[in-house]
DSSP file (Angstrom, degrees, kcal/mol; ACC not computed):
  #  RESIDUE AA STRUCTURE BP1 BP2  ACC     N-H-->O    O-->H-N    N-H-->O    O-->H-N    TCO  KAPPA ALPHA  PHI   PSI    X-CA   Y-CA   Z-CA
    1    1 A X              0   0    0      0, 0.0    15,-1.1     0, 0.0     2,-0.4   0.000 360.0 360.0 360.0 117.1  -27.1    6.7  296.5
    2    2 A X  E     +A   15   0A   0     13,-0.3     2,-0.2    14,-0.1    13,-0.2  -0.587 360.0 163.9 -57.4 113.2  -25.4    9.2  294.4
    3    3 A X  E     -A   14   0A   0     11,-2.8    11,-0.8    -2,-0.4     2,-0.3  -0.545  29.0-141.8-134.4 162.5  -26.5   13.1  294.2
    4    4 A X  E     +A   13   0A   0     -2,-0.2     9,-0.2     9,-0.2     2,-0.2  -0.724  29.8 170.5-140.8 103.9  -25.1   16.0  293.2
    5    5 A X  E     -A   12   0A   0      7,-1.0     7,-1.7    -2,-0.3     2,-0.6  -0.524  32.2-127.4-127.5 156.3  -25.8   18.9  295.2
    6    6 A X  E     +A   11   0A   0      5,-0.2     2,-0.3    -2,-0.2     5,-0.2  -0.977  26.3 176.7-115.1 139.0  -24.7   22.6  295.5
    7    7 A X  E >   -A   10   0A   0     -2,-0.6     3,-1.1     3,-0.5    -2,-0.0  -0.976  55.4 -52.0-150.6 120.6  -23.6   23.5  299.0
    8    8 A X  T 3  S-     0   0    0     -2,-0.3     2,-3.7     1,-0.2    -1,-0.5   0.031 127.1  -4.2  26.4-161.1  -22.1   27.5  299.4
    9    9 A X  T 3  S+     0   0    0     -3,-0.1    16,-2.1    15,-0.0     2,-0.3  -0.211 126.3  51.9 -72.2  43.9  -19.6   28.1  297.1
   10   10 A X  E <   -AB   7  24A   0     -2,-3.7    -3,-0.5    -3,-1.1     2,-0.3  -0.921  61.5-127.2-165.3-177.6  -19.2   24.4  295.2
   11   11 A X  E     -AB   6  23A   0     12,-2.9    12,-2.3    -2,-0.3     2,-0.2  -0.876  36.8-172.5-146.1 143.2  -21.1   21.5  293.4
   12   12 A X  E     -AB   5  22A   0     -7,-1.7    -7,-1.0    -2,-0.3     2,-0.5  -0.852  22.5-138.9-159.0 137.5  -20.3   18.2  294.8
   13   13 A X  E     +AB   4  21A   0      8,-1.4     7,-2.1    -2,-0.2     8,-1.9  -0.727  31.0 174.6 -98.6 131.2  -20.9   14.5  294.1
   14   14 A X  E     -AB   3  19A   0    -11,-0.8   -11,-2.8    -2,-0.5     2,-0.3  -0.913  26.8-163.3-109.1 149.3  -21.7   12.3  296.9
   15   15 A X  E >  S-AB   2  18A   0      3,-2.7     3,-0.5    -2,-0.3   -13,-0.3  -0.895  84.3 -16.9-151.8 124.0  -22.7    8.9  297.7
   16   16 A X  T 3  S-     0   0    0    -15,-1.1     2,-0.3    -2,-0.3    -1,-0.2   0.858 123.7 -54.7  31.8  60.0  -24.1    8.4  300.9
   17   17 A X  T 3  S+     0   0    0    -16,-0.3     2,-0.5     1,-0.1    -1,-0.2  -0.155 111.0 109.4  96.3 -51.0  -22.9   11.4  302.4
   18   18 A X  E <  S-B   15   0A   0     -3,-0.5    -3,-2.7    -2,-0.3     2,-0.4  -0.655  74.5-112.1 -92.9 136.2  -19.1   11.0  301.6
   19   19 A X  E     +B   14   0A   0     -2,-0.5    -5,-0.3    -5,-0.3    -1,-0.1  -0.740  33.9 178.4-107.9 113.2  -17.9   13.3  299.1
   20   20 A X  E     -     0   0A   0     -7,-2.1    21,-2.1    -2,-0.4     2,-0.2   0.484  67.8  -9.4-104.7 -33.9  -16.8   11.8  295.8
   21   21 A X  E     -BC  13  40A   0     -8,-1.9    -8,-1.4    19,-0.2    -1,-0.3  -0.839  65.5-167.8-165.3 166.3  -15.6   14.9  293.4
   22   22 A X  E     -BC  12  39A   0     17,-2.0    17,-3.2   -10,-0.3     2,-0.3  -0.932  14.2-164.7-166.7 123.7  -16.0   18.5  294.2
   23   23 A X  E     -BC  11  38A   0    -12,-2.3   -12,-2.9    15,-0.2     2,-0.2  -0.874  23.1-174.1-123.3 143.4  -15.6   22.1  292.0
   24   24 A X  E     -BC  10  37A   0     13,-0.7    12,-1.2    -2,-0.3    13,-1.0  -0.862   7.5-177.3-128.2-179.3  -15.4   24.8  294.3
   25   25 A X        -     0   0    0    -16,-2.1    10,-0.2    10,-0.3     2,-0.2  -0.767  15.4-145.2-164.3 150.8  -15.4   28.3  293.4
   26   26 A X        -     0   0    0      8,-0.4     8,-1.0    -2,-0.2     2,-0.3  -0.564  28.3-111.0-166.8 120.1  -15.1   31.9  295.2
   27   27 A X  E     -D   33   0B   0      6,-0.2     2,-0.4    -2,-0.2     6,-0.2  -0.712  23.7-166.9 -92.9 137.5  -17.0   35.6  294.2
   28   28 A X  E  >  -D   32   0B   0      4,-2.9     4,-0.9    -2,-0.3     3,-0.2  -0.871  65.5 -35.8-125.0  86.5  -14.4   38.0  292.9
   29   29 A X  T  4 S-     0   0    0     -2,-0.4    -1,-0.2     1,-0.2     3,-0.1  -0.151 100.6 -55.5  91.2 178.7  -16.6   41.6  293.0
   30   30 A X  T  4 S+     0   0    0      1,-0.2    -1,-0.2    -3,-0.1    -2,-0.0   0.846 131.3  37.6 -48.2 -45.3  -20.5   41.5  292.0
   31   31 A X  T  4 S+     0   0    0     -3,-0.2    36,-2.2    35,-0.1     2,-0.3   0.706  96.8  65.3 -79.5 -27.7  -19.9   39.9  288.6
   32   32 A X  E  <  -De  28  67B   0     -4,-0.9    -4,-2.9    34,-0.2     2,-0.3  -0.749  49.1-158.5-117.4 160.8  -17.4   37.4  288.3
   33   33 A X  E     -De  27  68B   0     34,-3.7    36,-3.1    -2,-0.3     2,-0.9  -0.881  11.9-150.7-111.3 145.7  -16.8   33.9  289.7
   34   34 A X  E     - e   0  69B   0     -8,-1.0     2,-0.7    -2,-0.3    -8,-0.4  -0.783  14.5-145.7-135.9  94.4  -13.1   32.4  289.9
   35   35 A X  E     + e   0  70B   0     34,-4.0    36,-1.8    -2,-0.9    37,-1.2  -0.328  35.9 158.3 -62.1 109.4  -13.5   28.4  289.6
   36   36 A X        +     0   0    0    -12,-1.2     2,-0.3    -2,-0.7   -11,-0.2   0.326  42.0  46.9-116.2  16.0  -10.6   27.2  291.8
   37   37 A X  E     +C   24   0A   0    -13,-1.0   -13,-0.7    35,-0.1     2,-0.4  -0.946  48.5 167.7-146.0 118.4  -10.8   24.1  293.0
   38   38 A X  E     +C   23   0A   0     -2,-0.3     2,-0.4   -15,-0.2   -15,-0.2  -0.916   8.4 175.4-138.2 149.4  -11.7   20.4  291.3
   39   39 A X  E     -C   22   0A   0    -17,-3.2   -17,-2.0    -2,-0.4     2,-0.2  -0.988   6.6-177.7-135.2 146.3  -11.2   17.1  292.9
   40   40 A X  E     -C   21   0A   0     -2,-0.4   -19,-0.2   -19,-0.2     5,-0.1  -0.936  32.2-120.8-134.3 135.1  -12.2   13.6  291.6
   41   41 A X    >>  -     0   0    0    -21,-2.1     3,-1.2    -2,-0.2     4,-1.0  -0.217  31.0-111.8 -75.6 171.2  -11.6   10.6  293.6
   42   42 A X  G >4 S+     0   0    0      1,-0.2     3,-1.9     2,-0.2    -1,-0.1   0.992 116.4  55.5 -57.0 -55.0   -9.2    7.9  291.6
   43   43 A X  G 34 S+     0   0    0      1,-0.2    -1,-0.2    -3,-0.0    -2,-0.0   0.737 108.9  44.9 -56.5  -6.2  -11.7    5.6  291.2
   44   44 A X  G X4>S+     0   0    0     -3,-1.2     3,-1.4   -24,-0.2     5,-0.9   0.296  88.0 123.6-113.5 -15.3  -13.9    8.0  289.5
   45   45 A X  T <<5S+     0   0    0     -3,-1.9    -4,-0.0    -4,-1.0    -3,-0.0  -0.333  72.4  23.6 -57.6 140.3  -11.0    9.5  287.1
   46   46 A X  T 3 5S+     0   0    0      1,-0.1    -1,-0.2     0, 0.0    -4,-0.0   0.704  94.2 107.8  61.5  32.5  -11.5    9.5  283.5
   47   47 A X  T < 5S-     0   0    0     -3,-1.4    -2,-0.1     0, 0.0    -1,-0.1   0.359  91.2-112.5-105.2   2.9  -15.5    9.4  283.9
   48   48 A X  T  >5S+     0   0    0     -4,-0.1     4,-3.3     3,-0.0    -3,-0.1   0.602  80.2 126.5  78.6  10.4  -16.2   12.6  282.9
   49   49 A X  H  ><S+     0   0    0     -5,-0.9     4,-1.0     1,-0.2     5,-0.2   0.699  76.9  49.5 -89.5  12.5  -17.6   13.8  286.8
   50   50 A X  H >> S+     0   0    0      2,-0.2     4,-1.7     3,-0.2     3,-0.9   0.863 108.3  52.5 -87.4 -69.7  -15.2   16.8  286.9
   51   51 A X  H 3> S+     0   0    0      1,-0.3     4,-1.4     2,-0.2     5,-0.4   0.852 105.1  51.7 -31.1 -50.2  -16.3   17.7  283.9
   52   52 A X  H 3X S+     0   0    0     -4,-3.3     4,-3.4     2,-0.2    -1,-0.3   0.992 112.6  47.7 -48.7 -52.8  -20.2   17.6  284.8
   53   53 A X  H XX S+     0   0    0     -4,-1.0     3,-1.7    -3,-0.9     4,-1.0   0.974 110.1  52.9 -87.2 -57.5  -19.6   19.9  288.1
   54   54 A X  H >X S+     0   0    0     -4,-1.7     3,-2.2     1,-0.3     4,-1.4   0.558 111.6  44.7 -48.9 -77.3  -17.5   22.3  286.0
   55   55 A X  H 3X S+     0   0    0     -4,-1.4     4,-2.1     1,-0.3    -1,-0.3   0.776 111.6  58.1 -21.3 -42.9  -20.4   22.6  283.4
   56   56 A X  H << S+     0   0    0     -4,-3.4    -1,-0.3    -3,-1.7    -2,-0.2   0.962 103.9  42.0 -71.0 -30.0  -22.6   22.9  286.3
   57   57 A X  H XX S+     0   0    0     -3,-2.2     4,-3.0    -4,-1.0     3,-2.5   0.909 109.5  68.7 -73.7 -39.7  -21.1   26.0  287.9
   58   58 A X  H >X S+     0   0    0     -4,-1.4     3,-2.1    -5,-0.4     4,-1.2   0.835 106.8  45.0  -2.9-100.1  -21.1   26.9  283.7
   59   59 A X  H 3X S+     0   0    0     -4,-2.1     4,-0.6     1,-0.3    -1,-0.3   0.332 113.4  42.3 -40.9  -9.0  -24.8   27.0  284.4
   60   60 A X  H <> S+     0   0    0     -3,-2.5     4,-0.7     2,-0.1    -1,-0.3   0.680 105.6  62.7-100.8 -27.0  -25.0   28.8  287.5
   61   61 A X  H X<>S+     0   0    0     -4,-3.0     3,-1.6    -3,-2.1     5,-1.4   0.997 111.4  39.7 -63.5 -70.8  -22.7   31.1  286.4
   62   62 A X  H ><5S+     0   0    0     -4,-1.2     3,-0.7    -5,-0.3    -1,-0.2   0.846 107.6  57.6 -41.1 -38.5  -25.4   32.0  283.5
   63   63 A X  H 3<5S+     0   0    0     -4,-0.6    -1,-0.2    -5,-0.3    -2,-0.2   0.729 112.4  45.3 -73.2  -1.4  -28.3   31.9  285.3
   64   64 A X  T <<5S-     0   0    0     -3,-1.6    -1,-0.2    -4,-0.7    -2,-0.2   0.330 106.3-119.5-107.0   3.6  -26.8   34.5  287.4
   65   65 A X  T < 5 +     0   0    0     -3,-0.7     2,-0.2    -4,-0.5    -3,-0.2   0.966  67.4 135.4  51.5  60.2  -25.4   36.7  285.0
   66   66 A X      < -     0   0    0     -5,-1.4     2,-0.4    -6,-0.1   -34,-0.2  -0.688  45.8-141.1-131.4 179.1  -21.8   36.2  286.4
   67   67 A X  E     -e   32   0B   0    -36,-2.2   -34,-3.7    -2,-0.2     2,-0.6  -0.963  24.3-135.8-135.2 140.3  -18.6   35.7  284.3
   68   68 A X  E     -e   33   0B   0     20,-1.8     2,-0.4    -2,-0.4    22,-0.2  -0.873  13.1-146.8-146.0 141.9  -16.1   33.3  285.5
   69   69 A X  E     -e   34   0B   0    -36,-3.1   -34,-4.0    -2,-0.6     2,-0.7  -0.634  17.5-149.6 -67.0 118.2  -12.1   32.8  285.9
   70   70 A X  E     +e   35   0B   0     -2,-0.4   -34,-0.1   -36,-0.2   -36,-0.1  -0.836  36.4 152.2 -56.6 102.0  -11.1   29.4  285.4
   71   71 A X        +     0   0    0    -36,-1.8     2,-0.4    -2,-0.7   -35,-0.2   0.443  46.9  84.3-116.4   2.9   -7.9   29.2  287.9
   72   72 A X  S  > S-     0   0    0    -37,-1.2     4,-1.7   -35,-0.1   -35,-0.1  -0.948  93.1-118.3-113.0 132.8   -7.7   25.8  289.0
   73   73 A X  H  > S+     0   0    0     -2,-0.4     4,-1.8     1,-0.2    -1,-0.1   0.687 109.9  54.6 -52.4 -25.6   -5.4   23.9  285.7
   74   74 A X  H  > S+     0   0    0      2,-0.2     4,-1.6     1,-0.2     5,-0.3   0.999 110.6  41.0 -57.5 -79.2   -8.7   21.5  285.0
   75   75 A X  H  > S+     0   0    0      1,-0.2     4,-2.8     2,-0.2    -1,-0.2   0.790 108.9  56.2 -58.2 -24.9  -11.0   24.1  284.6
   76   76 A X  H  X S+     0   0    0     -4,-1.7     4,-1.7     2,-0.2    -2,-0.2   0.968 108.1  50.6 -73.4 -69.0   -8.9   26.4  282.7
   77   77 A X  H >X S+     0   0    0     -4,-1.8     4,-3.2     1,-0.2     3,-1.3   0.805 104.8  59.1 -32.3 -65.4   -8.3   23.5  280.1
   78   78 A X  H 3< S+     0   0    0     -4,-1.6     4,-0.4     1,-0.3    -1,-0.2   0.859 104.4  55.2 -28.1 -50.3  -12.5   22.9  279.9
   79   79 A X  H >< S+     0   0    0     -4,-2.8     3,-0.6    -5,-0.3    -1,-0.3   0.883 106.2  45.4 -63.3 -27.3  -12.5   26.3  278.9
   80   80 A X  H << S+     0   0    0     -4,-1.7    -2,-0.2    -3,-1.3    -1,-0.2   0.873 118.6  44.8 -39.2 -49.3  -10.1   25.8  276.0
   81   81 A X  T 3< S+     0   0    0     -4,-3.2     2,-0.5     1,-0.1    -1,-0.2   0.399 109.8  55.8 -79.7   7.3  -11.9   22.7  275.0
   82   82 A X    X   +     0   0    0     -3,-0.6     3,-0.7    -4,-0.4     4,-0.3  -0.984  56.3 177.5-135.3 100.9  -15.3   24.0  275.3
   83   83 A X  T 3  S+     0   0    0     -2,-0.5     3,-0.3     1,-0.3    -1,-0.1   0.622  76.2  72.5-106.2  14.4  -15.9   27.2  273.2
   84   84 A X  T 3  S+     0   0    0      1,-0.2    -1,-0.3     2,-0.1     3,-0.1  -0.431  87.0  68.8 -79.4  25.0  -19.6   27.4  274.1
   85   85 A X  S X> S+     0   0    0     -3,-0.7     3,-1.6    -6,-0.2     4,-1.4   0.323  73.5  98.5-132.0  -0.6  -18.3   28.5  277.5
   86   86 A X  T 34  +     0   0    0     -3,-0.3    -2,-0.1     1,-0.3     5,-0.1   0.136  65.4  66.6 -99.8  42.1  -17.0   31.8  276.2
   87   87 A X  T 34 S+     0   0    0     -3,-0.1    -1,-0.3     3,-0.0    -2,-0.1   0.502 108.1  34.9 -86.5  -1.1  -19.5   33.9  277.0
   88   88 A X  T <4 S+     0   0    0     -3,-1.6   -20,-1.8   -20,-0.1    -2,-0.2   0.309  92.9 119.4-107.0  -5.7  -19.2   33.7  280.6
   89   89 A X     <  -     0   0    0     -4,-1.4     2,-0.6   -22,-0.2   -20,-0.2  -0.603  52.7-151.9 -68.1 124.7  -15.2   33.4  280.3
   90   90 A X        -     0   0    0    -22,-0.2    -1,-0.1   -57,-0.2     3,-0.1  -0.768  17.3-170.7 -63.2  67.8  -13.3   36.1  282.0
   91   91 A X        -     0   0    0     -2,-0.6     2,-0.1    -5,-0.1   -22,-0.0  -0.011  27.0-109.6 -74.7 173.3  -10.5   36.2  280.2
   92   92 A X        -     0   0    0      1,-0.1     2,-0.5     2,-0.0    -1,-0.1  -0.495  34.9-118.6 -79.5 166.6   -7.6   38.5  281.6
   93   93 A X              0   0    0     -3,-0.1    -1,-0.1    -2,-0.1    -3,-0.0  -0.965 360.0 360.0-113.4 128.1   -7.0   41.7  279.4
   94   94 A X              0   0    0     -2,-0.5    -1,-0.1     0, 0.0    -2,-0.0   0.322 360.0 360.0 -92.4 360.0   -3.2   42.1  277.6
């Protein structure tokens, strides 16, 4: 059976146990989150589940009042493509 659970500092899809795609991401001071990690297994490429867990840390990131760095190249593109995620984007300041 296939779940998606949050475990410490990630969202991760499983099915039975064995762990199928995975966003993790790391707290950088009180406010901000810095999404750094996503893995999708091959067979599961080009379904959209990376996308889901980034949106879900999205959503934790709001309910939590946090702001978050996209650093891992996936997620930084989802925030390009997504402009409903920039109010929690921490963009650098130039």
């Amino acid at each position: 059976m296939r779940e998606t659970v949050r475990e410490g500092n990630g969202f991760y899809l499983r099915d039975n146990g064995e762990v199928l795609a995975e966003v993790t991401f790391a707290p950088v001071g009180p406010d901000t989150l810095v999404l750094d990690h996503t893995y999708v297994a091959p067979e599961l490429r080009g379904q959209k589940v990376a996308e889901d867990l980034v949106r879900r840390v999205v959503e934790h990131a709001r309910e939590t009042g946090k702001k978050i760095v996209p650093a891992c190249s996936y997620a930084h593109a989802q925030f390009r493509r997504h402009k409903e995620y920039a109010d929690i984007w921490q963009q650098e300041e130039r």
